[in-house]
N, C-alpha and C positions, 0 to 999 in steps of 0.2 A: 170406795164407791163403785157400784154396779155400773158397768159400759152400757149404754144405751145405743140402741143403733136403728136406722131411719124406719124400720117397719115397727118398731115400737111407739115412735110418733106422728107417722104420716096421716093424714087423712085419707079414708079411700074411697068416702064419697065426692068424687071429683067432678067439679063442672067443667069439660069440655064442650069443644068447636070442633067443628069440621072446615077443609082449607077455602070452601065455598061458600063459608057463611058470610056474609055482607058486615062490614063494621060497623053498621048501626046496632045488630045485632047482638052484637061481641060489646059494643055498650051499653046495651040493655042490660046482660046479663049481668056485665061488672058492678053496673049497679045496685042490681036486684038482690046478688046475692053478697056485698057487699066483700069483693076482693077486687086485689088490683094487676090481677093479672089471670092467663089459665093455660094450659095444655092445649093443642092442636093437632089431633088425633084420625089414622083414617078411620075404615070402615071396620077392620079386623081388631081397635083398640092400638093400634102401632104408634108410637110416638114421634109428627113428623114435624110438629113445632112447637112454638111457646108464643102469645103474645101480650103484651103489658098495657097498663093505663101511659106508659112513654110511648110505647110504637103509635096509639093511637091516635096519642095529641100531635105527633108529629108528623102521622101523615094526613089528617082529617082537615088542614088548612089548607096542602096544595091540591084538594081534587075534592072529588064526591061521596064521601064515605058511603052514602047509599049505594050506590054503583060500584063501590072497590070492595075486593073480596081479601077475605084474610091472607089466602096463600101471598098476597101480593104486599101484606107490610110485615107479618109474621118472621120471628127471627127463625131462621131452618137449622142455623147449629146451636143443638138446645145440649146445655151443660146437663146431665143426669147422672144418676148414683144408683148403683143395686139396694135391692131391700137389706142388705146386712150391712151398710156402712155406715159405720159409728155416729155418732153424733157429733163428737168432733170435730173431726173431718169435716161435715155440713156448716159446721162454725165458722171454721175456718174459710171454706170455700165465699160464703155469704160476707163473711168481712173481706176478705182476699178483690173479689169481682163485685162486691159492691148488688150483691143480688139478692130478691126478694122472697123468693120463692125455687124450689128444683124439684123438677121431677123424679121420680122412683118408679125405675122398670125394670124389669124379671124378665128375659130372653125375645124385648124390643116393646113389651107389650108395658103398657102405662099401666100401674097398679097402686100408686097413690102420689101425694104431692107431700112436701115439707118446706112451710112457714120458717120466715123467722116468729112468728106470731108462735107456733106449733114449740120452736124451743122455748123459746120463753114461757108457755104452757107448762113443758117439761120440768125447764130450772125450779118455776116456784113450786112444781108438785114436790120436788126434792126440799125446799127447805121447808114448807109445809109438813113434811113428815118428820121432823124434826122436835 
């Protein structure tokens, strides 16, 4: 069976934030576009965080989420993968840390995301052709 590796499944039309955007915002979008999580990106595309439908529940009770900006619940060390790395590996890593989604960057620069939703895409297009 053919290796598959992350830029053969990533999405690259990716919804980010920026570290200023207010967390009302950042759930707007989660829900608009119907994910539960995104990248947190500067101005050059650089990948400077990740935040999730967790970071939000959990800080949206002790303060204002109007008033609090992402840099400030935003996780800053975001696990990511080069465009050539297998597919396994992302398996692996997703069961291993219990994560939902990982970024894919090419020399800092955010260039797409990979689901567990996105594998699971994959696996059935595999027995699908079958």
């Amino acid at each position: 069976m053919k290796t598959t590796k992350a830029c053969e499944v990533m999405t690259t039309n990716i919804i980010t934030a920026k570290k200023d955007a207010r967390l009302t915002d950042v759930m707007a979008l989660l829900l608009r576009h119907h994910i539960s999580g995104l990248p947190i990106v500067d101005d050059e595309k650089n990948l400077i965080g990740i935040i999730s439908e967790i970071d939000l529940t959990n800080s949206v009770f002790s303060g204002n989420a109007a008033d609090t900006t992402v840099e400030e619940v935003m996780t800053k060390s975001v696990i990511s993968f080069p465009p050539e790395t297998e597919m396994a590996e992302l398996v692996q890593i997703f069961s291993s840390k219990r994560l939902r989604r990982v970024p894919i960057v090419d020399k800092g620069k955010l260039v797409g995301i990979v689901s567990r939703r996105d594998i699971l895409r994959e696996i059935l297009k595999r027995y699908s052709s079958h």
